[in-house]
C-alpha distance (Angstrom), angle and dihedral (degrees) to the residues before:
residue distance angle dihedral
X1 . . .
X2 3.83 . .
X3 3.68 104.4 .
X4 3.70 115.1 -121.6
X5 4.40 115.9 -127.6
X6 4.19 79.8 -116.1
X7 3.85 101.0 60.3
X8 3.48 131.3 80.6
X9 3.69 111.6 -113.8
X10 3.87 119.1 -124.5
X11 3.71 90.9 -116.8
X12 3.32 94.9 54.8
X13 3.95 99.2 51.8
X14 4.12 82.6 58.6
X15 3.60 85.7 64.2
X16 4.19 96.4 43.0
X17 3.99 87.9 57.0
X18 3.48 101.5 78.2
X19 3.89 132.9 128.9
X20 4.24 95.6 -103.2
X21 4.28 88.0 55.7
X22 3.82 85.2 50.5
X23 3.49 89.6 53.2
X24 4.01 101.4 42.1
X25 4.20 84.2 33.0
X26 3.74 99.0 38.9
X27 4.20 102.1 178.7
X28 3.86 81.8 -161.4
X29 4.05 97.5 63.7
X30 4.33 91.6 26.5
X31 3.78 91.5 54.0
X32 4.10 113.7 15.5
X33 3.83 94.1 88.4
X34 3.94 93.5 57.8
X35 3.96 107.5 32.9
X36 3.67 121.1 76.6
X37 3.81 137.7 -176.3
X38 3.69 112.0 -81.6
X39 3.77 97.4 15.1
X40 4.07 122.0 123.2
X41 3.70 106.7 -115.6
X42 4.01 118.6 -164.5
X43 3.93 117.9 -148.4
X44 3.82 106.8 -158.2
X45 3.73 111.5 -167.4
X46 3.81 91.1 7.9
X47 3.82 94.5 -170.7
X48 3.89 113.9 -168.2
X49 3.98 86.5 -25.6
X50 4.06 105.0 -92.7
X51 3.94 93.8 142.9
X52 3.82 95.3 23.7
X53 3.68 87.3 69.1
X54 3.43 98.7 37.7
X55 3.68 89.8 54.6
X56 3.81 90.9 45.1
X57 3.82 80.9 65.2
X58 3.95 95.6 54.9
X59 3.77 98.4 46.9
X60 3.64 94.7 50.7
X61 3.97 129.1 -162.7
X62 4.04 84.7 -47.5
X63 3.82 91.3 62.4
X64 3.85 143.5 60.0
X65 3.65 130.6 -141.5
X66 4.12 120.6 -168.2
X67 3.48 121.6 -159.4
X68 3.58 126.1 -137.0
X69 3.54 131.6 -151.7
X70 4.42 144.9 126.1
X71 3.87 86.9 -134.9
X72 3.74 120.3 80.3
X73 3.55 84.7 -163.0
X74 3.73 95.5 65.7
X75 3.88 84.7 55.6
X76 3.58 98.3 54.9
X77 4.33 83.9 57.0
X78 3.30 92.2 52.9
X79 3.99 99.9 42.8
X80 4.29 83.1 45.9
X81 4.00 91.0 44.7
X82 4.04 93.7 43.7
X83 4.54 81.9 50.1
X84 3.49 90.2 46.1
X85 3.70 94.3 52.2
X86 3.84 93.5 37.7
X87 3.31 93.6 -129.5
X88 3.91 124.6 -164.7
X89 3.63 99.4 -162.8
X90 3.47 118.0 91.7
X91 3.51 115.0 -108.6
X92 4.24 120.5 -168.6
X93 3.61 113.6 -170.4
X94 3.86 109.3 -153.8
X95 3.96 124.9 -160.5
X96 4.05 106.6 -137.0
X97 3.60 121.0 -167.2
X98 3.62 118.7 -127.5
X99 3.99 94.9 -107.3
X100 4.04 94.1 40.9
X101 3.87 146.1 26.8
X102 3.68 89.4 -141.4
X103 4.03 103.7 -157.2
X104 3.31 136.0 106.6
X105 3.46 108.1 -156.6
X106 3.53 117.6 125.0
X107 4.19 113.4 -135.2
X108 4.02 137.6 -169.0
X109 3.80 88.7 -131.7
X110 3.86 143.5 22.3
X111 3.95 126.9 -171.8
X112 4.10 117.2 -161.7
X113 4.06 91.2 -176.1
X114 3.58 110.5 -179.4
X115 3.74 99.0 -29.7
X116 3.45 115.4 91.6
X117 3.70 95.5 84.7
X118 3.84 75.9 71.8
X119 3.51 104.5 59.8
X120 3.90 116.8 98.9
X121 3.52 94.6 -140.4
X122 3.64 114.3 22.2
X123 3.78 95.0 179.8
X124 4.28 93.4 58.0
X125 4.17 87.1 39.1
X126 4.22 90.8 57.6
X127 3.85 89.8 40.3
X128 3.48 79.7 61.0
X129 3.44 112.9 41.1
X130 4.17 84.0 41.8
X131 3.55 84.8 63.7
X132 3.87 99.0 50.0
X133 3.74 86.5 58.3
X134 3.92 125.2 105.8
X135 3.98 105.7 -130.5
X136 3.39 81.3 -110.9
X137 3.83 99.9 54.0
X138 3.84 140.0 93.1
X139 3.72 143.1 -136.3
X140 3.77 119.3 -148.5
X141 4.11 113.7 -164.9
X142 3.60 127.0 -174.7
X143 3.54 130.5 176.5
X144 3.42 130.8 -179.3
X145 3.69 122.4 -96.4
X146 3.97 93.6 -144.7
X147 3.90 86.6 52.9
X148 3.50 102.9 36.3
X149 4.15 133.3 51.8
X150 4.04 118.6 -146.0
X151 3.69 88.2 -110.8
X152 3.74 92.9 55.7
X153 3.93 92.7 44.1
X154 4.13 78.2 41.9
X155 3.88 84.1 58.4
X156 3.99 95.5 47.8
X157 3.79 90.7 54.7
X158 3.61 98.4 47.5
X159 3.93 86.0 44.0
X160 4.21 84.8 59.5
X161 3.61 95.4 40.7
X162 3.91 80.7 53.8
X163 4.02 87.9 50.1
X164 4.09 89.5 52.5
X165 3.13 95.5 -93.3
X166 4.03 129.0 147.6
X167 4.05 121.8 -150.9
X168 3.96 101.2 -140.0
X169 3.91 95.4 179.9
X170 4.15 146.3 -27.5
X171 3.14 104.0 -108.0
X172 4.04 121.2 -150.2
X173 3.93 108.2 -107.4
X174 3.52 123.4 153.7
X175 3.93 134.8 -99.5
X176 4.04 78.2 -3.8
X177 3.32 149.7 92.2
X178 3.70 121.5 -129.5
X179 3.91 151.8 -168.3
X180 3.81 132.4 174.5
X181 3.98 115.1 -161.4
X182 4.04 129.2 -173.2
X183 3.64 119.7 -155.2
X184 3.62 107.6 -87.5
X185 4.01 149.4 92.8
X186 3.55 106.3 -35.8
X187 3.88 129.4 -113.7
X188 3.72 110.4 -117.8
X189 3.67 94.6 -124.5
X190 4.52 135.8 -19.8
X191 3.33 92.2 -90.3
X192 3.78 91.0 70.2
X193 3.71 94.5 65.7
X194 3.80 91.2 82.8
């Protein structure tokens, strides 16, 4: 597949795996207070697998975590990583094409980390992923501030409010900035999460 300028190259999300992004990016702290065991966890732009595996982790044997990403490449780290750390969890990888997820699973949680400022159309990718979620379920996205302006992040929320989708709170993430949303009427604007 003939990368576009806007994705993250497979060679490069080798190099973003390292033991200092674990530390400033710990999936432990980001994620623990919104996976549980047995739940069905969605990985959207799974990279070289640093959350995927950490979420395999949470969910346990009981639960199932699919992996996300337009590079096959990324998928082969993930399947390696998840063999290497003999993992129990059941972990799908699932090819998306660059205008659509293309599943129709329905899942207890969804993480967008640092990837939807490569989507090409961010309003048809959170229709999507909106509808992939339980009506119990949430959708964590972070962006990176370097990357991505308020406005733009602005932009991505009122694109999920558009999709049905609630923000419940901004959670503290480092270097980013950050919204997670439930299924739900949407707030009229951030400031109404008071």
């Amino acid at each position: 597949m003939p990368l576009s300028i806007h994705v993250c190259p497979w060679w490069l999300a080798r190099s973003l795996d390292n033991p200092i992004r674990r530390l400033i990016h710990s999936p432990d702290k980001i994620l623990g207070g919104y996976i549980e065991p047995g739940q069905t966890v969605l990985d959207l732009g799974c990279g070289s697998g640093t959350f995927t595996i950490a979420m395999a982790r949470m969910v346990g044997e009981a639960g199932r975590v699919i992996a996300v990403d337009v590079q096959e490449e990324m998928h082969q780290m993930v399947r390696q990583k998840a063999v290497e750390e003999g993992l129990a969890c059941p972990i799908t990888t699932h090819k998306s094409e660059p205008d659509g997820i293309g599943m129709s699973d329905n899942v207890d949680f969804a993480l967008a980390f640092y990837m939807i400022h490569e989507v090409p159309d961010v309003d048809a990718f959170l229709m999507e992923v909106a509808n992939l979620l339980k009506p119990s379920g949430r959708l964590l996205i972070a962006e990176p501030l370097i990357h991505v302006s308020e406005s733009s992040f602005k932009k991505t929320v009122d694109a999920a409010q558009l999709a049905g989708l609630r923000p419940v709170s901004e959670p503290k993430i480092r270097f980013s900035r950050s919204m997670l949303f439930q299924p739900g009427n949407a707030v009229n604007s951030r400031k109404d999460l008071g």
